[in-house]
N, C-alpha and C positions, 0 to 999 in steps of 0.2 A: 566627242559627241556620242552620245549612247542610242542604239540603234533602236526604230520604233515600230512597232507592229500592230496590227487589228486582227480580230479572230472571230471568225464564226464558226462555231462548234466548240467554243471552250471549256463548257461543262459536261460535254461528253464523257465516254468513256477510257479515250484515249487522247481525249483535248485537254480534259483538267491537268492532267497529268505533263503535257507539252508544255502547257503556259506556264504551270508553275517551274518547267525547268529553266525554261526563257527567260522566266521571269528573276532567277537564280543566276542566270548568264549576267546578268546586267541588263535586259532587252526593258524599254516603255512597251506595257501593254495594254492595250482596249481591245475588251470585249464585247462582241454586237452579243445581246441574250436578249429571251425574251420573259423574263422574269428576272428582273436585279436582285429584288429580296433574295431569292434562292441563289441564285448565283454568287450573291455575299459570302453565304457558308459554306461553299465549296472551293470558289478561286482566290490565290492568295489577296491579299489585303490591298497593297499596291496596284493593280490593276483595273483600272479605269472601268465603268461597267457603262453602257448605253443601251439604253431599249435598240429592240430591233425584231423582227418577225420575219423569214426569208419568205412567207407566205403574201407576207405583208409588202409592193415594192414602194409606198412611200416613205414605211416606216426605216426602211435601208438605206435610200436616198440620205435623210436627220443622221440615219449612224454613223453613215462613212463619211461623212464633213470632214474635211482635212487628212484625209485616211492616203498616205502612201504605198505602204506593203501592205498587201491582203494576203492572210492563209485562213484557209474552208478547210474545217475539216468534219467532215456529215458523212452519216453513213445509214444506209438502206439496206432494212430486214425484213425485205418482202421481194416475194418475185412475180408479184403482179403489175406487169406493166402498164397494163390498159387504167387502171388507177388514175384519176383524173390529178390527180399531184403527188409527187415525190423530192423530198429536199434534196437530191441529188441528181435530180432535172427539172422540172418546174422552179425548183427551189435555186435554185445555182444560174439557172436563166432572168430568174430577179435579182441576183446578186450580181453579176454582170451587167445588167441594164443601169443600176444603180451606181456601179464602178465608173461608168462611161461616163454617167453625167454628175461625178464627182471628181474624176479625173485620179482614179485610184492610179499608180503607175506603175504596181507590178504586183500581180495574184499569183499566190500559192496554194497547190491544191494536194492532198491526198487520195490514193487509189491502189487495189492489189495489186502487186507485180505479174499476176498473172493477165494484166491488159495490155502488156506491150510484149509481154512474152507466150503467145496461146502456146509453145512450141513444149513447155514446158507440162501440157494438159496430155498424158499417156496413153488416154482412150477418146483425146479429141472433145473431150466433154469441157463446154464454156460455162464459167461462174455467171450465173443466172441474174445476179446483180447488173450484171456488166450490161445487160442489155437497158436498160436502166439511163445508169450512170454516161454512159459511152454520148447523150446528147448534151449533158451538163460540159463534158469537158472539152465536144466539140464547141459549145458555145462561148468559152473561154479561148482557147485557139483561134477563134474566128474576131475576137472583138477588139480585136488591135492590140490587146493590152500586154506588156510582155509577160511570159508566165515560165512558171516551174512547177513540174508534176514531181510528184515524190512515190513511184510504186512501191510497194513496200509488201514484202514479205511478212509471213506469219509473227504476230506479236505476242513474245513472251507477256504481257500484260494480262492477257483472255486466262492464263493457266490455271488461276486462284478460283476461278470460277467453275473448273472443273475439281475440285477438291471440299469433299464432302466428311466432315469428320478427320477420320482418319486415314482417308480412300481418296485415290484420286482417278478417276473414270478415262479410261483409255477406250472408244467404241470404234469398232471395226478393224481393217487388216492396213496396218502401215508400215511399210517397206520401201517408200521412197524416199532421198534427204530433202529435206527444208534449212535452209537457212537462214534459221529466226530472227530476227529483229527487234527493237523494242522500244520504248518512245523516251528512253534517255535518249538513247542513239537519234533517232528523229529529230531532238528538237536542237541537239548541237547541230545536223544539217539544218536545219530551218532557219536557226541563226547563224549560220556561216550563210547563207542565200540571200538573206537581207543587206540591203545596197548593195550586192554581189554582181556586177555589168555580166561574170562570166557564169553565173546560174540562170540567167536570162534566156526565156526560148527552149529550156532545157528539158529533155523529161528523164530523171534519175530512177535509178533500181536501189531499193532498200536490203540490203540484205544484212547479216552477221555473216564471220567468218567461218564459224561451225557449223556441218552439214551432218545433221542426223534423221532421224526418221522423227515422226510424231510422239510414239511410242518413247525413245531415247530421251529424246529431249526432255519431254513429260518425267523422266526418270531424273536427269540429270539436274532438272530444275528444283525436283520435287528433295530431293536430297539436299539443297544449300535453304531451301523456304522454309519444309516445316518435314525433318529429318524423320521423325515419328514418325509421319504415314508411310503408305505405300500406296504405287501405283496398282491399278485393280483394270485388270485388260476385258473388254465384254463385247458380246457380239453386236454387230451391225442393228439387229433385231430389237435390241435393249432401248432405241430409241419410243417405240411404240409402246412400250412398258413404262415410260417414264410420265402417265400422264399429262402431256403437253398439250394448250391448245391443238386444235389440229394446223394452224397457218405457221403455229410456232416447231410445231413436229415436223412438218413438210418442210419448212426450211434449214432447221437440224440437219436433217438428213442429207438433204444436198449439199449441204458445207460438206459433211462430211464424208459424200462419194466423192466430193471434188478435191479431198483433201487425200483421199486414201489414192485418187490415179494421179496425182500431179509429183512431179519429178523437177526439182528445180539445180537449175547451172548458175555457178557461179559467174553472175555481170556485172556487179558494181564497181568496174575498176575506172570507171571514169566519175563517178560520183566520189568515189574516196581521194582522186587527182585533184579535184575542183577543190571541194567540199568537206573534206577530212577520210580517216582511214575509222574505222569501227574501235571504241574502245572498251568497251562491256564485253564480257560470255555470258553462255547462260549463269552459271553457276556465279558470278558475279554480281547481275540483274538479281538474279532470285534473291541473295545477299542485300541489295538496295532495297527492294520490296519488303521482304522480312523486318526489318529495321526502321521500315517508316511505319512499320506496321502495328510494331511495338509502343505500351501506351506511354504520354509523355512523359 
């Protein structure tokens, strides 16, 4: 019997990319979107598509009809709290409301590893998101339903975004390891947690087994993706030179003071017990990436 899933966030930026591996596992998927036509031409073919609005809590109610395993995967680019909605609290509190009286029976959610581990923040400084998110997941933990959190380390996926031409933009001073991660890796945990009794209740740490700096990684990635460039290292400052909105600059920024003090320890050894052991590197992934990337 082939395992079955629903998703919300699947045509995100790191959702398209899960379902289609899921969906490469063998996994049934349904997607809650709220534009199907666009969602056509993004998520594989096979996957179920259903209207759905997490703004919306009727229209989620209609989505999750028959819906067992739920994974959310939303993410918030603002640090405006007082914001009268946010899909990863307002948003996630409709999704939840709608689980209960659908009788979802087990939600999975995504989150930075930096929310169960503040210890790993070097000058104490919390990812501004967090304050945010932190009622979406308490609202899941509270609704009876049993759940699995997936924190997850920095995702080699974002890196192609910083690669311009033949440059790839390294900004500020990185000297602490990270232990990247990536959403191959992700979605083999995601489907190992499906009908899993022992990922139940659980909150996992995402990580790779590679510990490098921002900087390193950046390098090591950039060598197997697109060899020709080079990484290009620029000051903290270069943020404000890059013409950004200003909401979109101010957020820049705090990614990445919170990326230049954060110091991460390796803890995923009870998630790779349950769950599986990591099988990508970077230089692997970048390799994956490249190659899908190439035309058909």
């Amino acid at each position: 019997m082939s395992k079955k899933i629903t998703i919300i966030g699947a045509t995100g930026h790191l959702g398209h990319r899960v379902t289609a591996k899921l969906v490469a596992q063998g996994a049934e998927v349904t997607a809650v979107v709220r534009d199907p036509a666009r969602a056509k031409t993004i998520l594989p073919a096979s996957v179920r598509l259903v209207q759905g609005d997490v703004a919306d809590p009727a229209s989620l109610v209609t989505a999750l009809a028959g819906t067992e395993t739920l994974y959310i995967t939303l993410n918030t680019e603002s640090l405006e709290v007082t914001l009268p909605f946010h899909s990863e609290r307002e948003g996630v509190k409709n999704i939840v409301a709608a689980a209960q009286k659908t009788g979802v029976c087990h939600i999975m959610q995504i989150a930075g590893i930096d929310f169960i581990h503040p210890e790993f923040s070097t000058k104490g400084m919390a990812y501004g998101t967090n304050a945010i998110r932190k009622e979406g997941i308490a609202a899941i933990k509270d609704s009876g339903i049993p759940y699995t959190f997936f924190y997850c380390s920095v995702f080699m996926d974002s890196m192609p975004k910083f690669l311009e031409g033949e440059e790839m933009a390294v900004i500020g001073e990185h000297v602490n390891p990270i232990y990247f991660t990536n959403t191959t890796e992700l979605a083999a945990l995601v489907f190992n947690a499906i009908d899993n009794p022992a990922a139940r209740g659980k909150e996992f740490a995402v990580q790779g087994r590679e510990a490098m700096t921002f900087a390193q990684g950046s390098e090591e990635f950039l060598c197997h993706f697109a060899p020709e460039a080079q990484v290009l290292k620029l000051p903290f400052e270069t943020v404000r030179q890059m013409g950004l909105p200003e909401d979109q600059a101010i957020f820049f920024e705090h990614l990445l003071s919170f990326l230049e003090q954060t110091s991460e320890q390796q803890v995923s050894a009870e998630t790779w017990r349950i769950l599986g052991e990591p099988q990508t590197t970077i230089a692997s992934f970048a390799q994956e990436l490249r190659a899908e990337a190439q035309p058909a």
